[in-house]
C-alpha positions as CSV (number, residue, x, y, z in Angstrom):
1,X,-64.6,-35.8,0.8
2,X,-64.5,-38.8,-1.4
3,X,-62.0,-41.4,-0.2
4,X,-59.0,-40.9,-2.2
5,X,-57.9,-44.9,-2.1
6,X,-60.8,-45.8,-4.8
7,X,-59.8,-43.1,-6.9
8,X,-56.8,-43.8,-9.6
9,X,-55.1,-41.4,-11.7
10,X,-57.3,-41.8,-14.6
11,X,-60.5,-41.8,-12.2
12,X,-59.7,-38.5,-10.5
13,X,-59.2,-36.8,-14.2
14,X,-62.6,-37.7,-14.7
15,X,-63.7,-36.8,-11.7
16,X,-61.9,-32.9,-12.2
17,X,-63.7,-33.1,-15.9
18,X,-67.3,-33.5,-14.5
19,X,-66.4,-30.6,-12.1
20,X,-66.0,-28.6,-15.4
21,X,-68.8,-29.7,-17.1
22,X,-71.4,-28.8,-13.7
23,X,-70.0,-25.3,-14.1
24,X,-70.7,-24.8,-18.2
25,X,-67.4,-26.0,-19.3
26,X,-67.6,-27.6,-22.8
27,X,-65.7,-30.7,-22.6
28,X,-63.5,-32.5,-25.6
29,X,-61.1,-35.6,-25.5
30,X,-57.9,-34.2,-27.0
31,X,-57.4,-36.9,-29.7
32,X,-61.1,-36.9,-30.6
33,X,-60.8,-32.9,-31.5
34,X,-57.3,-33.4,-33.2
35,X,-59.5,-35.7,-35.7
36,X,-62.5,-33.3,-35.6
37,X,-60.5,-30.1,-36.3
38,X,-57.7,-31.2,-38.2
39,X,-55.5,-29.9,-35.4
40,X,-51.5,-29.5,-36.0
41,X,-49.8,-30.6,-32.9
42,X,-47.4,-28.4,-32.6
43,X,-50.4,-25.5,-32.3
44,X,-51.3,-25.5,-29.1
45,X,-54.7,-23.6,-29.5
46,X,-58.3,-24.7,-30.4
47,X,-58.4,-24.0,-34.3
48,X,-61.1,-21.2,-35.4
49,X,-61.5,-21.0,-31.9
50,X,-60.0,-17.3,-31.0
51,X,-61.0,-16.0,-34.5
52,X,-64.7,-16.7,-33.7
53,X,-64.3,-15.0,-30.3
54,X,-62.8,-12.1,-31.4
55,X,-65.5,-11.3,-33.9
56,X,-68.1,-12.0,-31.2
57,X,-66.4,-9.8,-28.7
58,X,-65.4,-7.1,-31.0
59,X,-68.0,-7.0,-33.6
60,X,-68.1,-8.9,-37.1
61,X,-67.1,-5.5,-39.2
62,X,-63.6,-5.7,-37.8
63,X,-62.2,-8.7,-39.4
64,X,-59.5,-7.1,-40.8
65,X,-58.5,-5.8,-37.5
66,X,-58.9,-9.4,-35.6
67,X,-56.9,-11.4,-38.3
68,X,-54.1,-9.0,-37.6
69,X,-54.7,-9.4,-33.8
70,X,-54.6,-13.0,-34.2
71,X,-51.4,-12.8,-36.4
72,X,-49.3,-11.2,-33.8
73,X,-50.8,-13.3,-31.2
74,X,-50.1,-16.4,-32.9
75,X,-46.4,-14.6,-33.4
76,X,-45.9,-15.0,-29.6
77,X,-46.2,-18.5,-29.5
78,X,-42.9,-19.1,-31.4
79,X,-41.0,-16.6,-28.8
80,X,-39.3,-16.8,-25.7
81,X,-41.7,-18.5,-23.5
82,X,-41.6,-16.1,-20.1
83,X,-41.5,-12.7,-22.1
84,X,-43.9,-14.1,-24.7
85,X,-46.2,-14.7,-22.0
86,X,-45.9,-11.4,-20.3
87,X,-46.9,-9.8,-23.9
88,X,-49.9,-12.6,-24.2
89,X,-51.4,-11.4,-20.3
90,X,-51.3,-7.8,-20.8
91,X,-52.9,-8.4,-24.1
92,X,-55.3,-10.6,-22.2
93,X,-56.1,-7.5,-19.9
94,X,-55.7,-4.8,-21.8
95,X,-56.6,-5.6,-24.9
96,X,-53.9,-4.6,-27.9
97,X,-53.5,-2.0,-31.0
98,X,-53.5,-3.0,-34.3
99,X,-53.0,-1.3,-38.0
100,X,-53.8,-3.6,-40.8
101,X,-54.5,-2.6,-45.0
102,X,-58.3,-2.7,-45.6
103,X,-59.6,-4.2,-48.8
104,X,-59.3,-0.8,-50.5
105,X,-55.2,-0.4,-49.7
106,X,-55.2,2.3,-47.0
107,X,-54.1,1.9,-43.6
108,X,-56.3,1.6,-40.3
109,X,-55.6,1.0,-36.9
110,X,-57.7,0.1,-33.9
111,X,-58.0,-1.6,-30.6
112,X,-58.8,-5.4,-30.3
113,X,-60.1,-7.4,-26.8
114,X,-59.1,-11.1,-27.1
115,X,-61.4,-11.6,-24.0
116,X,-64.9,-9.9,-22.4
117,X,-65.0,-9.7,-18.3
118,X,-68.4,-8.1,-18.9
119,X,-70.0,-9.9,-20.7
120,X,-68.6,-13.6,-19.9
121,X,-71.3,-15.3,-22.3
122,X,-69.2,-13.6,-24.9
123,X,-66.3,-16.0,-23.9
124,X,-66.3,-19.9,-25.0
125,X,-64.8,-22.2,-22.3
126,X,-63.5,-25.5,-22.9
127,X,-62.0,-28.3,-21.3
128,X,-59.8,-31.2,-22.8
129,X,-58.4,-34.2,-21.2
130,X,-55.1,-35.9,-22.8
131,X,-53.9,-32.1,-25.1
132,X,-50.8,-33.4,-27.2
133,X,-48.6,-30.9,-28.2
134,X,-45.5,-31.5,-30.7
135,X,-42.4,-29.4,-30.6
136,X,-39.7,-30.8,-32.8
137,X,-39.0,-34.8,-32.6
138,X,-40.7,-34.4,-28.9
139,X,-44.2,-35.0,-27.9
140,X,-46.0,-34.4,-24.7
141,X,-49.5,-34.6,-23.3
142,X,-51.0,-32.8,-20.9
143,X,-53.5,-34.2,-18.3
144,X,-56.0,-31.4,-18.6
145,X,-55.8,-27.8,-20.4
146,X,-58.4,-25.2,-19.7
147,X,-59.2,-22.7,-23.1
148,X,-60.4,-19.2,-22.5
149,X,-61.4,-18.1,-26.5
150,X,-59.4,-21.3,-27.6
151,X,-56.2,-20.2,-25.9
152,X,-54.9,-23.0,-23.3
153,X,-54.9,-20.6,-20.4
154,X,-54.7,-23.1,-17.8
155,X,-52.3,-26.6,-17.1
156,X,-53.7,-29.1,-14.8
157,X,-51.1,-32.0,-14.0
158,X,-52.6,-34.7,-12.2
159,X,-50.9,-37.5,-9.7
160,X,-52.5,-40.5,-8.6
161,X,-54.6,-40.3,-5.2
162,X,-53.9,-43.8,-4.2
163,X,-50.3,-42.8,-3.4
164,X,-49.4,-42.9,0.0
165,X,-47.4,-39.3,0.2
166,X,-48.5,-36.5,-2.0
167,X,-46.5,-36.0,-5.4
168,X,-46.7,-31.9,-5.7
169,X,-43.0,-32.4,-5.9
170,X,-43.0,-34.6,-9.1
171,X,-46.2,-33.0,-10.3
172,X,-44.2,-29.6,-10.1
173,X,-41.5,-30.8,-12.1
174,X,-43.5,-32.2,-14.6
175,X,-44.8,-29.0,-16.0
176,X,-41.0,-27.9,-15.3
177,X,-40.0,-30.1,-18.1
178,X,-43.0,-29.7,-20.2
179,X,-42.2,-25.9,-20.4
180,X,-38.8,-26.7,-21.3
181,X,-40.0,-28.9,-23.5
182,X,-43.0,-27.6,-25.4
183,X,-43.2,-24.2,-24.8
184,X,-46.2,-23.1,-26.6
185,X,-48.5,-24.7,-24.3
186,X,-47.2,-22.2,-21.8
187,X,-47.6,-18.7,-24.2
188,X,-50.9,-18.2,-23.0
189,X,-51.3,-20.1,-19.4
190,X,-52.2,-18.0,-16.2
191,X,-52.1,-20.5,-14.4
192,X,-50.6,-24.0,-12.9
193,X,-52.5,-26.7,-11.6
194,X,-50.8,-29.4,-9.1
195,X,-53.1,-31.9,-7.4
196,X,-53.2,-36.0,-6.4
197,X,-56.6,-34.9,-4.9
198,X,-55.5,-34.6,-1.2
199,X,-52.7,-31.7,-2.1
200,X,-54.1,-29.0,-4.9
201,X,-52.2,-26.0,-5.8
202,X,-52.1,-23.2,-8.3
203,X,-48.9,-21.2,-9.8
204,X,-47.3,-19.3,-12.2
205,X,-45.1,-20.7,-14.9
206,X,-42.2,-18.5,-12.8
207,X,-43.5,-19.9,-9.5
208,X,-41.6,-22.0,-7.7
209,X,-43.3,-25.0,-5.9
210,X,-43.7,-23.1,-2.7
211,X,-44.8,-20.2,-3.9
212,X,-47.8,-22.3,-5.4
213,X,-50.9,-21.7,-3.4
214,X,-53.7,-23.5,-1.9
215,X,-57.7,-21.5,-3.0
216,X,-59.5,-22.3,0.2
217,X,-63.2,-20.9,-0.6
218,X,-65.9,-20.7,-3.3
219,X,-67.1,-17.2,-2.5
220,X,-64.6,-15.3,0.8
221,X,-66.3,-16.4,3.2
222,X,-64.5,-17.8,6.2
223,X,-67.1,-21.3,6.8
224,X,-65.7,-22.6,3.6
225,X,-61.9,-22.5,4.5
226,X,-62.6,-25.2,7.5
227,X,-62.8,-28.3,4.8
228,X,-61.8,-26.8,1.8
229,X,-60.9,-30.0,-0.4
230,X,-60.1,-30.1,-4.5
231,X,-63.9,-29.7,-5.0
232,X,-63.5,-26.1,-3.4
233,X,-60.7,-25.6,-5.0
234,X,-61.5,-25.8,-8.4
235,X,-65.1,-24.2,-7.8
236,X,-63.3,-20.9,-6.3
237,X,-61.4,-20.2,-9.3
238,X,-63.0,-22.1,-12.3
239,X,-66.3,-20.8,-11.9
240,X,-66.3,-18.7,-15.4
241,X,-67.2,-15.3,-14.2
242,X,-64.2,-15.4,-11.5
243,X,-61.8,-17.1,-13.8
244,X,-62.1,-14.0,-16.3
245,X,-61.9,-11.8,-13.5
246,X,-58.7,-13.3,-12.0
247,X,-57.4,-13.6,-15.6
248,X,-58.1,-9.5,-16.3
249,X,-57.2,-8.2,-12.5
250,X,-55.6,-10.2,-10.7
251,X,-52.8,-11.9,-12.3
252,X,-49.7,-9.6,-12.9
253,X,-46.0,-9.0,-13.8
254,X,-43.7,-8.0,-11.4
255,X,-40.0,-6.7,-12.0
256,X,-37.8,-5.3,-14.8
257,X,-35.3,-7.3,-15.7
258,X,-36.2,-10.5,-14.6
259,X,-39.7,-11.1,-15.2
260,X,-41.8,-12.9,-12.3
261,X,-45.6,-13.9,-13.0
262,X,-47.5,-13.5,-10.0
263,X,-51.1,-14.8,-8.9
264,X,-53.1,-13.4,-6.6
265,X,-54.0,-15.9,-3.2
266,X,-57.4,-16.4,-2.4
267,X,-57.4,-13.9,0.4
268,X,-56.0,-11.4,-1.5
269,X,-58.9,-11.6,-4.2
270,X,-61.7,-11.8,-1.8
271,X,-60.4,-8.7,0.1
272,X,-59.5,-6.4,-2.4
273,X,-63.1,-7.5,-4.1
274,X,-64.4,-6.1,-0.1
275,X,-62.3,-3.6,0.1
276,X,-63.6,-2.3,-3.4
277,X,-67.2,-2.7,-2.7
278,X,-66.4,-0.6,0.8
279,X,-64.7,1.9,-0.6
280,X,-67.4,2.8,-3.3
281,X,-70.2,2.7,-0.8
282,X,-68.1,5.3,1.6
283,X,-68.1,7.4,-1.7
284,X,-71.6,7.5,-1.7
285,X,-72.2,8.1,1.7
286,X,-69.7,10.6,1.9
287,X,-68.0,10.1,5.1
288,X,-64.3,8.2,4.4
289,X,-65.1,5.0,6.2
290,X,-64.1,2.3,4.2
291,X,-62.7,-0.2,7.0
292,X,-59.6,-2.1,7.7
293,X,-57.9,-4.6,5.5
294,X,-55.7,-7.3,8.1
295,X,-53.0,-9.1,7.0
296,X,-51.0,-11.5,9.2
297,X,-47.4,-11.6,8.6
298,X,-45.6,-13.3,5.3
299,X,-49.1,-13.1,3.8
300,X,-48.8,-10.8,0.9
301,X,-49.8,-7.1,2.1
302,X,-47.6,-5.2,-0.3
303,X,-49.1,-7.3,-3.4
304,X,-52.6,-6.9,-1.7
305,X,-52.3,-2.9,-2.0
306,X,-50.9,-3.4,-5.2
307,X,-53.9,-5.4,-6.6
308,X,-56.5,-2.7,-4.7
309,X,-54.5,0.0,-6.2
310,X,-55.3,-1.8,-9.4
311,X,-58.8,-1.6,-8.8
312,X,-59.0,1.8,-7.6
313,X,-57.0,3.5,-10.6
314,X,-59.8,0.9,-13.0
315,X,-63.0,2.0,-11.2
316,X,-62.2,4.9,-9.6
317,X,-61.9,7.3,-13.1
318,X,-60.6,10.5,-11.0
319,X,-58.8,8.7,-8.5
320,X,-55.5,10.0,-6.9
321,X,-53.7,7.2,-4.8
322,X,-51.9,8.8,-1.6
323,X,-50.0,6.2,0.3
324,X,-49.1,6.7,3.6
325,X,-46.4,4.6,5.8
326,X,-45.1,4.8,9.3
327,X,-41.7,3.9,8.7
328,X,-39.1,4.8,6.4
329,X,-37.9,1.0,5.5
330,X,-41.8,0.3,5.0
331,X,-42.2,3.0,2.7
332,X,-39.2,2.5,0.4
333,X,-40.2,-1.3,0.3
334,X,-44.2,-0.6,-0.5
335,X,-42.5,2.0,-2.9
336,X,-40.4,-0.5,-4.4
337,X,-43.3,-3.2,-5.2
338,X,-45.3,-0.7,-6.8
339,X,-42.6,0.7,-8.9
340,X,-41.5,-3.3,-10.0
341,X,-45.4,-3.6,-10.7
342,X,-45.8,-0.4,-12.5
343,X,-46.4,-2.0,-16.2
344,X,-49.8,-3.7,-14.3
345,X,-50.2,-0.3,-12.6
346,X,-50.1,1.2,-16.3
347,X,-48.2,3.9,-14.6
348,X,-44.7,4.4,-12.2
349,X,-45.3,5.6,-8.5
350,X,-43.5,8.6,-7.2
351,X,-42.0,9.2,-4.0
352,X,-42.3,12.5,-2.2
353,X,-39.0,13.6,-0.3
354,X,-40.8,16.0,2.3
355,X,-44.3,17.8,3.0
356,X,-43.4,20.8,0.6
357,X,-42.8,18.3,-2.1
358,X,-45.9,16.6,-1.6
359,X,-47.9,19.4,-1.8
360,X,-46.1,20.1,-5.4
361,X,-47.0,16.9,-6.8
362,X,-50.6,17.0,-5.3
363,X,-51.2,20.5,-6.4
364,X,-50.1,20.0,-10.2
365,X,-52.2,17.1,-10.7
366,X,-56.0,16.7,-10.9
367,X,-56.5,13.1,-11.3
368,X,-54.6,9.5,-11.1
369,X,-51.4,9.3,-10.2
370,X,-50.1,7.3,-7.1
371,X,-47.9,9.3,-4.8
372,X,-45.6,7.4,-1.9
């Protein structure tokens, strides 16, 4: 690892913006496009950017249906940031519905994708250093934004490596007040970047500093945790096929009334990739052995099944979750994650009061479904 006390502030931004460029990243100085684009500062986005995406991912015949897309998109951007962003990642995921007049007058709807995780070539990727963004008679800038489609779906705020004690604290509180402050940087993010180089973590914008999370390992394995520095960081969830794929699975929105944006950990995203893998070759082979999925304590199990059921109910077209529990505290409390995650889930999780009732909600149902 590089030492740190030759690095400053402005030093280790570059050093994060070469990172990006070795994996594909197409890199812009924030002021530089502002004068190449004509760029508003209060719009947070790449202009044309999402537009030419959307036609790409979606085909050029449906421009009628994208402009409309992109109108209630931008819409969001003006709204309350958490439940703006809520809307913004399920569209992200899930793609949204649309009805727009054609040229001849008459109504049409149809179904839009603002991003491709099969085809990530579809996808543009950019990274800017210095991103001002204007809300009112205040002005921030942001050390680095990540664009997905020309949507700033990741914040990177950097601290000075020289620094004797590590600044995730100030860094932290930083984005605090730039949330507070300018808003629609935020509509779109997925995720939150921390680092002075010797202390990098990622979050939500509902996550507070200790739930944000260290990303130990470029590709699960266990050899890469030993000296995992910001290099492996940033290669583990930037590389642009797993950065879609964490963006479309593995971010999600837990609770009713007050909304919490969670991220999966590292180990949660390298198992439940395993455990997927396993449990489609037991399929084919016929005989139910998938393996076991270990969690130590305080590590996230509940949110693990949650994210596998995810992947099950996605892959698995004719898939029926049964979940079973030992204990009766553990089964309400599995029960009640699933039930607070159930617009991820795209369904709600029922409970079954004995083995008679069971066998009543098994029997009436011939696919999907997930039954406590």
């Amino acid at each position: 690892m590089p030492n740190t006390f030759h690095f400053t502030e402005d030093s280790y931004e570059q050093s994060i913006i070469s990172l990006f460029k070795e994996m594909g990243y197409e890199y812009h100085y924030g002021p530089e496009l502002e004068t190449d684009t004509c760029r508003e500062l209060t719009d947070a986005t790449i202009p044309g950017a999402l537009r030419k995406a959307m036609l790409l991912i979606n085909g050029t015949d449906k421009v009628g249906a994208v402009d409309e897309a992109i109108r209630q998109i931008r819409e969001l951007f003006s709204q309350p940031l958490v439940s703006a962003n809520v809307t913004l990642t399920d569209w992200l995921q899930n793609g949204l519905d649309v009805t727009f007049k054609t040229d001849q007058g008459t109504l049409r709807s149809d179904h839009i994708k603002i991003i491709d995780p099969v085809n990530i070539d579809n996808n543009s990727f950019v990274v800017a250093n210095q991103w001002t963004i204007v809300n009112g008679n205040s002005t921030k800038r942001a050390d680095i934004v990540v664009f997905v489609n020309g949507l700033p779906v990741s914040v990177i705020e950097l601290k000075s490596p020289s620094r004797e004690v590590t600044n995730s604290e100030e860094a932290h509180q930083q984005l605090q007040n730039y949330m507070r402050i300018v808003p629609q940087l935020f509509t779109a993010c997925q995720m939150l970047v921390i680092s002075d180089m010797a202390d990098t973590r990622v979050g939500t914008i509902t996550a507070p500093l200790d739930r944000y999370m260290e990303w130990k390992t470029t590709d699960g394995s266990y050899e890469s945790t030993v000296f995992a520095d910001f290099e492996t960081f940033f290669n583990g969830i930037f590389t642009k096929h797993r950065f879609i794929d964490i963006i479309a699975d593995f971010t999600l929105t837990m609770g009713v009334d007050k909304k919490l944006r969670i991220l999966a950990g590292y180990h949660q995203y390298f198992a439940v990739k395993k455990a997927l893998d396993c449990t489609k070759q037991a399929l084919q082979r016929n005989d139910g052995k998938i393996g076991v999925f270990w969690h130590t304590q305080g590590s996230g199990k509940s949110l693990s099944m949650v994210f596998y059921a995810h992947q099950l109910l996605k892959n698995l077209l004719s898939a029926t979750l049964l979940v079973l529990t030992d204990r009766l505290d553990l089964n309400d409390q599995l029960h009640n994650t699933f039930a607070a995650c159930s617009d991820y889930l795209r369904q709600t999780p029922i409970k079954a009061t004995d083995g008679e009732h069971l066998y009543e909600l098994l029997e009436k149902r011939k696919s999907h479904g997930i039954i406590f």
